[in-house]
C-alpha positions in Angstrom: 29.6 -21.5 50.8 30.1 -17.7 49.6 28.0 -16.1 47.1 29.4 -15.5 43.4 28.8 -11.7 42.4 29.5 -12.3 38.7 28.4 -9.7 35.1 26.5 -12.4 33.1 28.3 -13.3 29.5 26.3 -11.6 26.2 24.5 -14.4 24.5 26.7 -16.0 22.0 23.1 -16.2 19.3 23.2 -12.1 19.1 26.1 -9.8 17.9 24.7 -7.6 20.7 25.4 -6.8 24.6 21.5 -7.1 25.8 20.9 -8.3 29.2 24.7 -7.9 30.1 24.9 -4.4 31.3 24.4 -5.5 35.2 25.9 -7.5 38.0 24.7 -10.6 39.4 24.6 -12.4 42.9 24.0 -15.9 42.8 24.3 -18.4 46.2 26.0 -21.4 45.8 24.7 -25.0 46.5 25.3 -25.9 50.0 23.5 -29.0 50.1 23.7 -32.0 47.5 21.0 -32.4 45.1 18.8 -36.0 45.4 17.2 -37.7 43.0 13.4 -38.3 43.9 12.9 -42.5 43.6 9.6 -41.8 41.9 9.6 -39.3 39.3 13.8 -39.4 38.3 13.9 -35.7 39.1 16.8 -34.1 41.2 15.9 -31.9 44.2 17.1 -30.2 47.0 16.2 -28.6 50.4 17.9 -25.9 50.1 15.8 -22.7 48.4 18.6 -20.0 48.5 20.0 -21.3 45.3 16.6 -20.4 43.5 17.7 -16.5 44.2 19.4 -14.5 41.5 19.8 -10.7 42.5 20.1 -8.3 40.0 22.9 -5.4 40.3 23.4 -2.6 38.5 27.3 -2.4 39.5 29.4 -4.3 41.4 29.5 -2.0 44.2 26.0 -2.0 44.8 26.3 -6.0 45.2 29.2 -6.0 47.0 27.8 -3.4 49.8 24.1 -5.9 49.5 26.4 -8.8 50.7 28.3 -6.8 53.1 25.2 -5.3 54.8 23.7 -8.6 55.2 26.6 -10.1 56.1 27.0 -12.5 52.9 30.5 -14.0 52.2 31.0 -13.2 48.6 33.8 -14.1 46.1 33.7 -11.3 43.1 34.3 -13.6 39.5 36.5 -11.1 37.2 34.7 -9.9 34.0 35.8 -11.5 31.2 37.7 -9.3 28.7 35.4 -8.3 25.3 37.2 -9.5 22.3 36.1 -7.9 19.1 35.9 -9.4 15.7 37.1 -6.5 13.1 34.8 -8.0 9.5 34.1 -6.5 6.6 31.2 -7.4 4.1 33.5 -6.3 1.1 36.7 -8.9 2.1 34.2 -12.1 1.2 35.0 -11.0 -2.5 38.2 -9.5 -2.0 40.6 -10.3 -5.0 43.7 -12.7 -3.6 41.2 -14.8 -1.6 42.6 -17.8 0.0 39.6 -20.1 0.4 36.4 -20.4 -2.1 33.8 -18.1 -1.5 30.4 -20.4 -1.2 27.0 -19.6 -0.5 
């Protein structure tokens, strides 16, 4: 299975872009995860998938996976779609819906 090199989403809590200025590379699951009889929790053998590395741009992750011979599929940036608000149209004149608290 390739390797995803992806740029983590902003958190969807904060108006901010914190912890979304870098690249990731993530392994995928090659094995299927098992549920342990005992204790009901899922596991697996294989530890690659615990790995998240941590880019500063996608070049530098794509050149990491080359030069360690990684297969790697790059997953597009999503596009940043920006809200326009203003404070002042909440008590605009002309309103359509009620204005509650």
């Amino acid at each position: 299975m390739p390797a995803r090199i992806y740029k983590p989403s902003r958190n969807a809590m904060q108006s901010g872009k914190g912890k979304s200025d870098f690249w990731v590379l993530e392994h995928e699951q090659e094995t299927k995860r098992v549920a342990d009889p005992l204790m009901g929790w899922t596991s697996t053998a294989d530890t690659v998938t615990q790995v998240k590395l941590k880019f500063d741009t996608l070049e530098e992750a794509e050149a990491y996976a080359r030069r360690k011979g990684i297969a790697y599929v790059v997953q597009a940036e999503a596009p940043v779609r920006l809200q326009k608000k203003s404070y002042s149209d909440n008590f605009k004149f002309g309103r359509t819906e009620n204005w509650t608290h």
